[in-house]
C-alpha positions as a Markdown table, in Angstrom:
| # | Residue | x | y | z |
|---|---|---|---|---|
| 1 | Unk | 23.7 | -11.8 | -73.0 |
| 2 | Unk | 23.4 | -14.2 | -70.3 |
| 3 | Unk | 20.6 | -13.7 | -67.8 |
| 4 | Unk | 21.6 | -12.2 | -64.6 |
| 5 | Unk | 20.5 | -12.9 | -61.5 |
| 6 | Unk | 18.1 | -10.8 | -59.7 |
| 7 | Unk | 20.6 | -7.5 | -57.8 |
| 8 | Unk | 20.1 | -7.2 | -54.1 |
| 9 | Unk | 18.7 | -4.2 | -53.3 |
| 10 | Unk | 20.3 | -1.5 | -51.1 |
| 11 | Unk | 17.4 | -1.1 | -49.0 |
| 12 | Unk | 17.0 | 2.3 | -46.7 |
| 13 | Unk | 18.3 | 1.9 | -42.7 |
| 14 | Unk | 20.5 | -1.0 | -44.0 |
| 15 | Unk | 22.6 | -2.2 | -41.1 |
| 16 | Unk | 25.8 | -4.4 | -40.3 |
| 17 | Unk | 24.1 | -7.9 | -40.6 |
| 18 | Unk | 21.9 | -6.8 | -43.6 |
| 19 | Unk | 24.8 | -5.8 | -45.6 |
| 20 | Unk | 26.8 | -8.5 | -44.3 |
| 21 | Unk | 24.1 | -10.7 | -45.6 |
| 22 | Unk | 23.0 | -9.2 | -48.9 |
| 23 | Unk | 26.7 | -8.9 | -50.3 |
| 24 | Unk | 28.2 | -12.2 | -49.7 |
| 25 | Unk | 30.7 | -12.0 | -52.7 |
| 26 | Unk | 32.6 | -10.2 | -54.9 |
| 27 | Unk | 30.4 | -11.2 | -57.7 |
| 28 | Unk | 27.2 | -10.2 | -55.7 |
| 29 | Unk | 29.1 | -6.1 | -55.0 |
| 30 | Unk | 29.8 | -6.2 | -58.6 |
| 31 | Unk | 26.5 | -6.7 | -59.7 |
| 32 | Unk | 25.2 | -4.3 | -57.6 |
| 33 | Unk | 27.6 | -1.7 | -59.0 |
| 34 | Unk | 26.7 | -2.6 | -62.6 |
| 35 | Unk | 23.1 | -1.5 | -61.6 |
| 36 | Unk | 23.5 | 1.7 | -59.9 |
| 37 | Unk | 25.8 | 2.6 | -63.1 |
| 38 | Unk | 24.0 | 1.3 | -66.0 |
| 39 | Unk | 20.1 | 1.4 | -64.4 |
| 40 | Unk | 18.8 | 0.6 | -68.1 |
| 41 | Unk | 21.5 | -2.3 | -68.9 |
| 42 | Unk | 25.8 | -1.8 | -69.7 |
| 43 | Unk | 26.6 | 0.2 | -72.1 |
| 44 | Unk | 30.4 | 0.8 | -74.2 |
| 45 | Unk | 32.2 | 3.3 | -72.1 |
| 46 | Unk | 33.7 | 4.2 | -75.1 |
| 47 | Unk | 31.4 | 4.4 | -78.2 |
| 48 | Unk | 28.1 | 4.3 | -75.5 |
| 49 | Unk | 26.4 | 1.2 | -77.7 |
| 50 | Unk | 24.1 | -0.7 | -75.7 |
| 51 | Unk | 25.4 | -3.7 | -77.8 |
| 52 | Unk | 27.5 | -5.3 | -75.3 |
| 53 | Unk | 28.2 | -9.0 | -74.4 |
| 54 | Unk | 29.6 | -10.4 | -70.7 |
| 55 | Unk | 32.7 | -12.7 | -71.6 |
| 56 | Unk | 32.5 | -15.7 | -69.3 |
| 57 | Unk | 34.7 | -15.9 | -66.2 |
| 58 | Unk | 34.2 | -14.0 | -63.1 |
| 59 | Unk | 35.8 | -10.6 | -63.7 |
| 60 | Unk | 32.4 | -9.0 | -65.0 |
| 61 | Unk | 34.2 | -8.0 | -68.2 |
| 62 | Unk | 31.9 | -6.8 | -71.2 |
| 63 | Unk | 33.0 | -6.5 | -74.9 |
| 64 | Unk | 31.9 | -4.3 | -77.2 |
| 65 | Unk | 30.3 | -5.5 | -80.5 |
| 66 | Unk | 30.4 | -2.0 | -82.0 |
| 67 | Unk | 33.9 | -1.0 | -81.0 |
| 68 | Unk | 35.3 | -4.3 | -79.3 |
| 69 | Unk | 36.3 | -2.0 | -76.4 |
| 70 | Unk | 36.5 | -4.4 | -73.1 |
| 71 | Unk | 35.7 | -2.6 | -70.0 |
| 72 | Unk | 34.1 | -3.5 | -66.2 |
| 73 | Unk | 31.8 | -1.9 | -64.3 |
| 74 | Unk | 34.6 | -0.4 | -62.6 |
| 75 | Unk | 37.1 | 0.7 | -65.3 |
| 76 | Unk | 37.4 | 5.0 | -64.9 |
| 77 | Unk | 35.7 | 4.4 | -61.5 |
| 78 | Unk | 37.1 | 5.4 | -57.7 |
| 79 | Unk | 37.4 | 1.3 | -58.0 |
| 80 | Unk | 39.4 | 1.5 | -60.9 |
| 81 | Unk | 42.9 | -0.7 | -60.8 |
| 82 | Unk | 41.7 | -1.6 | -56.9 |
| 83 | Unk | 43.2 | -4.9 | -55.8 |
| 84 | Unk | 41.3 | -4.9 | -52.7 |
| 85 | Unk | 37.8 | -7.5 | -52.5 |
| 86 | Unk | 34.5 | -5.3 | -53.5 |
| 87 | Unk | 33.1 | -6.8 | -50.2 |
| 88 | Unk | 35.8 | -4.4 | -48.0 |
| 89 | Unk | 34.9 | -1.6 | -50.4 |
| 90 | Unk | 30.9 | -1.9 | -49.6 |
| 91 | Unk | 32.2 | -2.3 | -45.6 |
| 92 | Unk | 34.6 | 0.7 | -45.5 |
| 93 | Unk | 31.4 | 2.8 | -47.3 |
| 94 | Unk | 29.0 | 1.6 | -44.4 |
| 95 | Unk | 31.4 | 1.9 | -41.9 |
| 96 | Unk | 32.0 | 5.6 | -42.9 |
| 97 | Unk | 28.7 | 6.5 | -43.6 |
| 98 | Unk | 27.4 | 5.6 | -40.7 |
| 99 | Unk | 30.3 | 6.1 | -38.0 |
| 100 | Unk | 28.9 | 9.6 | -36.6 |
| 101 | Unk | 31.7 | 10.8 | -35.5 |
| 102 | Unk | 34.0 | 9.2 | -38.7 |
| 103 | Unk | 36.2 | 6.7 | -38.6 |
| 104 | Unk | 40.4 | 6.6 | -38.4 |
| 105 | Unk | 42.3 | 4.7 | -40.7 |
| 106 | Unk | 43.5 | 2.7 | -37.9 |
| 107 | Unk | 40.4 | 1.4 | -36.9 |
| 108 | Unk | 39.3 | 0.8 | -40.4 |
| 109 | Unk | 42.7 | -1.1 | -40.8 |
| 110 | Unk | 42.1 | -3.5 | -38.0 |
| 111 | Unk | 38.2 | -4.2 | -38.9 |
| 112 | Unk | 39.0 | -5.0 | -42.3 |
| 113 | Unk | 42.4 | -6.7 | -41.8 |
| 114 | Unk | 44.3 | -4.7 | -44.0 |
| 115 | Unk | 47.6 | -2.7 | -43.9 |
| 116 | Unk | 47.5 | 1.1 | -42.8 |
| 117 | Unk | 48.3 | 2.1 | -46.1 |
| 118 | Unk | 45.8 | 0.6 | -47.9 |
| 119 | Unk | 43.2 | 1.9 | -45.2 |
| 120 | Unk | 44.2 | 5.1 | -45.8 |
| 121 | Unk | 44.0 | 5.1 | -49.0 |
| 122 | Unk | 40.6 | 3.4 | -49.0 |
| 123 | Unk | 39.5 | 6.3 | -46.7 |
| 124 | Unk | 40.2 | 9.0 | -48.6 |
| 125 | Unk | 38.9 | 7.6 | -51.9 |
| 126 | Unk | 35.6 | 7.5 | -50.3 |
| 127 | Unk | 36.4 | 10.9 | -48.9 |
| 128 | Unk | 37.0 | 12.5 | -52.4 |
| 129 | Unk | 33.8 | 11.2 | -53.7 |
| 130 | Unk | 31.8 | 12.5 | -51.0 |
| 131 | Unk | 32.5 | 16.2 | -51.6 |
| 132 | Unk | 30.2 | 18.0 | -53.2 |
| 133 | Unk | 31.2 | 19.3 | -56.8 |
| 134 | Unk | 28.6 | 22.3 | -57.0 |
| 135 | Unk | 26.5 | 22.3 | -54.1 |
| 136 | Unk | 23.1 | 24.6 | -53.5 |
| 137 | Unk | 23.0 | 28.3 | -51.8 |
| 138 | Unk | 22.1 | 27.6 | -48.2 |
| 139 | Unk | 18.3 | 30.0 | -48.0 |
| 140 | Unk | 16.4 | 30.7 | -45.2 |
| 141 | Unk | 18.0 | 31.5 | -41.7 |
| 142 | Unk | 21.9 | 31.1 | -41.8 |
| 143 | Unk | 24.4 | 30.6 | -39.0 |
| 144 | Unk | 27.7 | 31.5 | -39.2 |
| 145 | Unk | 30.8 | 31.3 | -37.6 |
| 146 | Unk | 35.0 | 29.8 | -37.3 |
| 147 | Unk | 36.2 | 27.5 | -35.2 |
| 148 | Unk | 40.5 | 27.1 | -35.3 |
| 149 | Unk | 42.3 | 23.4 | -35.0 |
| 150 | Unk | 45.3 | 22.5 | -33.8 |
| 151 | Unk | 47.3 | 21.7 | -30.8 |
| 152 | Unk | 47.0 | 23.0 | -27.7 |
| 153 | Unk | 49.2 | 25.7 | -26.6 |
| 154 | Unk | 50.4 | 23.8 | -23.5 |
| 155 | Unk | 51.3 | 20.8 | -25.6 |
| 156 | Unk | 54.0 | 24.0 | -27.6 |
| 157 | Unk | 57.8 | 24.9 | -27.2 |
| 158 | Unk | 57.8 | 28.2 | -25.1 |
| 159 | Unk | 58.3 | 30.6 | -27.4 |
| 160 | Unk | 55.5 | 29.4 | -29.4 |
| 161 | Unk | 53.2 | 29.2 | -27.0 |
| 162 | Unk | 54.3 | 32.5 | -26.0 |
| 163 | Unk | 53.3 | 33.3 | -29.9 |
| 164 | Unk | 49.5 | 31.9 | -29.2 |
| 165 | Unk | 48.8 | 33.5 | -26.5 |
| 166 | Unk | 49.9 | 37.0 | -27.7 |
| 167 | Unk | 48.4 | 36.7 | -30.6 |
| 168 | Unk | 44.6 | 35.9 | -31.5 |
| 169 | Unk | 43.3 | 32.6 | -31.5 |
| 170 | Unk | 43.9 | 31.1 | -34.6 |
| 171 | Unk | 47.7 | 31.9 | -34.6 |
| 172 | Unk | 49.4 | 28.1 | -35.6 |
| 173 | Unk | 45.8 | 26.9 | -36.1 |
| 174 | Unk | 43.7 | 26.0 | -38.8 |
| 175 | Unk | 41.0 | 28.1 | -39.9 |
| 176 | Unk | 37.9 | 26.7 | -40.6 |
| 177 | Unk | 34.9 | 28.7 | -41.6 |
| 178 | Unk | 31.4 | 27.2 | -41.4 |
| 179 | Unk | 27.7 | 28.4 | -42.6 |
| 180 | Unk | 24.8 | 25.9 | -41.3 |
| 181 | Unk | 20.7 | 26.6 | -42.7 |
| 182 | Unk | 18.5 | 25.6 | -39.7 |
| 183 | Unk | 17.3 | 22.6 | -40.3 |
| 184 | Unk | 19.2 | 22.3 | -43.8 |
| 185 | Unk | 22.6 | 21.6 | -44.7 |
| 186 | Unk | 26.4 | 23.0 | -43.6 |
| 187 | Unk | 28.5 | 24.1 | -45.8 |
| 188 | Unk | 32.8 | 24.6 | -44.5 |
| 189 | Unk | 35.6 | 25.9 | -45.8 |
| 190 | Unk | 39.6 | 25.9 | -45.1 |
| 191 | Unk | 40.9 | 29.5 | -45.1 |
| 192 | Unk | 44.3 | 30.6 | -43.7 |
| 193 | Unk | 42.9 | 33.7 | -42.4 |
| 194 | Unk | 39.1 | 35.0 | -41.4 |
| 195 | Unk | 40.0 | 38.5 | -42.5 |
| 196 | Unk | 36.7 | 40.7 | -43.9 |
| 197 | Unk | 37.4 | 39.8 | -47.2 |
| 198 | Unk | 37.8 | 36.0 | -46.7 |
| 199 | Unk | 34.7 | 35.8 | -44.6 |
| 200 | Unk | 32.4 | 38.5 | -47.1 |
| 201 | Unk | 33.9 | 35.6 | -50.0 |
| 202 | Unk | 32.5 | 32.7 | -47.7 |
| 203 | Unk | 29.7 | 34.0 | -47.0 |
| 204 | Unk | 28.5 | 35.1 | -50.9 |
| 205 | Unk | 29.5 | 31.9 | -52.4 |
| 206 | Unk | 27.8 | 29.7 | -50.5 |
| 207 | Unk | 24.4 | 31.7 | -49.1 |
| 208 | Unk | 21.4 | 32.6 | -51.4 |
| 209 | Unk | 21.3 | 36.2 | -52.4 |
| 210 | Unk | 17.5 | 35.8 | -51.1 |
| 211 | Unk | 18.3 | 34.4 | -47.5 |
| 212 | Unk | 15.9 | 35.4 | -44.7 |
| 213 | Unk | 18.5 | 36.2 | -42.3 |
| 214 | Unk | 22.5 | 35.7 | -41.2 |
| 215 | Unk | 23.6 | 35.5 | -37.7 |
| 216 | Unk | 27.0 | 35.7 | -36.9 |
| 217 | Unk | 29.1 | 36.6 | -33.5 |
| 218 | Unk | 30.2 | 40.4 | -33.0 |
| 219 | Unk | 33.7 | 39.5 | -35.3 |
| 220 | Unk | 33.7 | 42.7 | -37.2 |
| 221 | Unk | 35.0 | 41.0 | -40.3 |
| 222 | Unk | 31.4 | 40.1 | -40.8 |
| 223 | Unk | 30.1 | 44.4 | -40.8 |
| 224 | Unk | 28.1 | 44.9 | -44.2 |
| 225 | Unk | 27.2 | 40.9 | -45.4 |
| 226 | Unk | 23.5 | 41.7 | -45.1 |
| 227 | Unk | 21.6 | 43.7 | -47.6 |
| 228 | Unk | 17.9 | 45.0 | -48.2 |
| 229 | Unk | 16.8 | 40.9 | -49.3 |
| 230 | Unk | 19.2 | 39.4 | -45.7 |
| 231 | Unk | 19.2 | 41.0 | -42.4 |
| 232 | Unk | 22.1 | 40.4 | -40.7 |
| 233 | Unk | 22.3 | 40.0 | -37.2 |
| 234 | Unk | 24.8 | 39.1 | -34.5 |
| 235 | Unk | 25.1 | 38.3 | -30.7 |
| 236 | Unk | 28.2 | 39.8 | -28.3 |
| 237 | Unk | 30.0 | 36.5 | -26.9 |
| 238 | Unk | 32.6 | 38.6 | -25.5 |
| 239 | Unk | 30.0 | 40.1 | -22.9 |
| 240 | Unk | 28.2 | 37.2 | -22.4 |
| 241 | Unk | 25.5 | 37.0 | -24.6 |
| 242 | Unk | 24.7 | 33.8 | -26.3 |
| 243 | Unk | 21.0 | 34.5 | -27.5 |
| 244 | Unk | 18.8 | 37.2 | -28.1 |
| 245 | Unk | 14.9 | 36.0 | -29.2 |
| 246 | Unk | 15.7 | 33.5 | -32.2 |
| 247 | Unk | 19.6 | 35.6 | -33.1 |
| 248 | Unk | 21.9 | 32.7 | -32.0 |
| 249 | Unk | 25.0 | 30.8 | -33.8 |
| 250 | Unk | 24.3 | 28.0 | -31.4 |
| 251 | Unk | 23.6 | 25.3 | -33.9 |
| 252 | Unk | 26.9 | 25.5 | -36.1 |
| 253 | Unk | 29.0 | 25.4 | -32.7 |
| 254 | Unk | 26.8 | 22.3 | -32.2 |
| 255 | Unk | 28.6 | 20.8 | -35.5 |
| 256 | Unk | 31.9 | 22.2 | -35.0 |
| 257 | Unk | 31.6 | 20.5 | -31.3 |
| 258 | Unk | 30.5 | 17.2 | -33.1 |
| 259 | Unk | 33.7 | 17.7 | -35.3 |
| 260 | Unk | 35.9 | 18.0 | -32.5 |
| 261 | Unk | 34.9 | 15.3 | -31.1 |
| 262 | Unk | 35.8 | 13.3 | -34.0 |
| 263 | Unk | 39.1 | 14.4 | -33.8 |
| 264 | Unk | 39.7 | 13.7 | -30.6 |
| 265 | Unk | 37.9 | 10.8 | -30.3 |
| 266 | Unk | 38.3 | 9.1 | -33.6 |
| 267 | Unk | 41.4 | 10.5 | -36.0 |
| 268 | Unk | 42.9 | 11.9 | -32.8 |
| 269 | Unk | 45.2 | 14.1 | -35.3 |
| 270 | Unk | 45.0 | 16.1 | -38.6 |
| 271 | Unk | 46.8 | 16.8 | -41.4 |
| 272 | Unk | 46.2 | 20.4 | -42.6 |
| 273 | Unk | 47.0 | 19.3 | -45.9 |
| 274 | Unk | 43.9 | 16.6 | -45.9 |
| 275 | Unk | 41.7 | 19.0 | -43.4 |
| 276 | Unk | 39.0 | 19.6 | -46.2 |
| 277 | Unk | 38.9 | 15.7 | -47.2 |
| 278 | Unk | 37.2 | 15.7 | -43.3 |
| 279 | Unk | 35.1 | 18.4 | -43.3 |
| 280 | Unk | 34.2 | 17.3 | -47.2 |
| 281 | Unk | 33.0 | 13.9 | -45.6 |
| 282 | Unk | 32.2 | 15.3 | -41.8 |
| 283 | Unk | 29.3 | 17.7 | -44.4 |
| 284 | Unk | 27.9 | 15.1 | -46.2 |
| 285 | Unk | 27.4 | 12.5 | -43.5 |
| 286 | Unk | 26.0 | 15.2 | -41.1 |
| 287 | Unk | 24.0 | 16.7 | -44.9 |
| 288 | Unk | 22.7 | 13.1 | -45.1 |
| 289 | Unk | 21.8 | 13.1 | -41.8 |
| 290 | Unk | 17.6 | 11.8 | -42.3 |
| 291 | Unk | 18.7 | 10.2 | -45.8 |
| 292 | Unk | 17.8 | 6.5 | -45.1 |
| 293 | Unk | 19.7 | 5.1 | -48.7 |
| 294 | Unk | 22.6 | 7.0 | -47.8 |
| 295 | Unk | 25.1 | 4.0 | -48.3 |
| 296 | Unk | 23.4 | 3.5 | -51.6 |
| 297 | Unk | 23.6 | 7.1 | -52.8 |
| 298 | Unk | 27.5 | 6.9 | -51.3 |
| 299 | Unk | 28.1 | 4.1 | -53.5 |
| 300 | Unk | 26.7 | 6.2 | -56.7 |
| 301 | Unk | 28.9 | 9.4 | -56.0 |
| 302 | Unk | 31.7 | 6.3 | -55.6 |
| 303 | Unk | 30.6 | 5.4 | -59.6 |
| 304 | Unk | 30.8 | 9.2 | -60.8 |
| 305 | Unk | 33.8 | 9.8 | -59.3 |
| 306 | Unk | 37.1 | 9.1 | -60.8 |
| 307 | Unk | 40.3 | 7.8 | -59.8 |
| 308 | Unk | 42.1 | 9.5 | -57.5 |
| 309 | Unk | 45.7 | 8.0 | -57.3 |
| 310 | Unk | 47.8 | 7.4 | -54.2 |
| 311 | Unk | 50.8 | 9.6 | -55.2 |
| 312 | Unk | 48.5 | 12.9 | -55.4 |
| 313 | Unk | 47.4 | 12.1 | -52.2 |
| 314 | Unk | 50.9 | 11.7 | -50.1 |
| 315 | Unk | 52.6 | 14.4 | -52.4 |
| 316 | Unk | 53.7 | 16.9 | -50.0 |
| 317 | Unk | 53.0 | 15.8 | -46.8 |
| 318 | Unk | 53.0 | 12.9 | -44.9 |
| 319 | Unk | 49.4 | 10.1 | -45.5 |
| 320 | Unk | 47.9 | 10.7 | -41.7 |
């Protein structure tokens, strides 16, 4: 096999100049791909040899000398079948990764100088890969709470804004539950309803049986979710009380303000259909929050995920 050249690293706090600098070409991205996915050298993706050969050219295609399968470092990838450069894959990743409040389509189209579609697309390929397949129990000291999005009532037609306003908050909205560990990671949820069972569901499936403590607002649909092992504690917002010694939910309306902000701010509009594709990427950024190789390990979840193609994404709705 011919001798490779030595891989530029993804080093921690990379910023726009560094990765501007480090990954001049497509051959340089691919390279750097090929060692995040095969750490120990390429191996067949089909029989798994090690006994593999790069064919020359500059398409980084290996052959097989056990099965004579011919594959790249992309082939059953996120990347697979893309016709777009490497280098505005490894941009897009840093731009979203470290854009705090996210990044719209529409911007990403006119920094990378491609069509909206194709920065759509782009966005929520990277999107898919950074949700988390099976993440850990939140422990320790858990806030809960909901927060609803959608338009505002004034923005309605009469009659249903007369329908909002009779009704409770999240009438026409989307429900979004949220659990945040202080000082530890968030976890979110789309529900069309925060009825007892829905939130009791939320709540078991992503909090440790051994949690110190739950605090949640006075919502009754939260009565009985502690046990001997979690107290579970609230505070009365609709008589004023916002904190009671350490009994607060202060910190996940600190994220869903930070979300909200990104909306209006950044994507300026939602599809309901796409709404967990945000929060999915919205969690890990904020998740990630002190990792300083987090474009690094975004580009490994981008390797482990697979394809995700463009006609699942649009069916049923319209690609916002």
């Amino acid at each position: 096999m011919k001798a490779r050249q030595q891989r530029p690293e993804v080093r921690g706090e990379m910023n726009l100049m560094q990765l501007v600098d480090q990954f001049v070409s497509d051959a340089v991205c691919r390279d750097r791909l090929e060692g995040l996915r095969w750490p120990d050298g390429p191996a067949c993706l089909r029989c798994e040899s090690p006994k593999v050969v790069r064919l020359s050219g500059d398409r980084g295609v290996f052959d097989c000398y056990s099965c004579s399968y011919q594959f790249t470092v992309t082939a059953g990838t996120i990347f697979h079948d893309t016709h777009l450069p490497l280098r505005k894959w490894f941009m897009a990743v840093y731009l979203l990764c470290e854009s705090k409040k996210g990044m719209s389509s529409n911007q990403l189209k006119r920094t990378l100088n491609v069509s909206y579609k194709t920065a759509w697309y782009l966005t929520h390929r990277i999107r898919a890969a950074m949700a988390e397949v099976e993440p850990m129990p939140l422990t320790g000291t858990v806030e809960v709470d909901e927060t609803f999005v959608g338009g505002k009532a004034k923005n309605m037609h009469k009659a249903d804004r007369a329908r909002r306003i009779h009704g409770r908050g999240g009438v026409d909205k989307t429900t979004v539950l949220g659990a945040m560990q202080r000082g530890g990671q968030v976890r979110f949820r789309v529900e069309q309803r925060r009825t007892s069972e829905v939130l009791h569901r939320f709540v078991a499936s992503t909090i440790d049986d051994e949690a110190e403590a739950i605090f949640t607002d006075e919502h009754t649909g939260y009565q009985g979710i502690g046990d001997e092992n979690t107290r579970h504690e609230t505070v009365n917002h609709s008589a004023e009380e916002w904190v009671r010694a350490d009994v607060h939910t202060n910190t996940v309306e600190g994220v869903w303000s930070l979300f909200k902000r990104s909306i209006v701010g950044s994507y300026h509009q939602l599809s309901a259909k796409h709404m967990n594709a945000y929060l999915d990427e919205m969690a890990f950024r904020f998740n990630n929050r002190e990792n300083p190789y987090l474009f690094r390990d975004t580009l490994l979840k981008l390797i482990g995920s697979e394809n995700l193609p463009y006609q699942e994404l649009v069916r049923g709705s319209d690609a916002k």
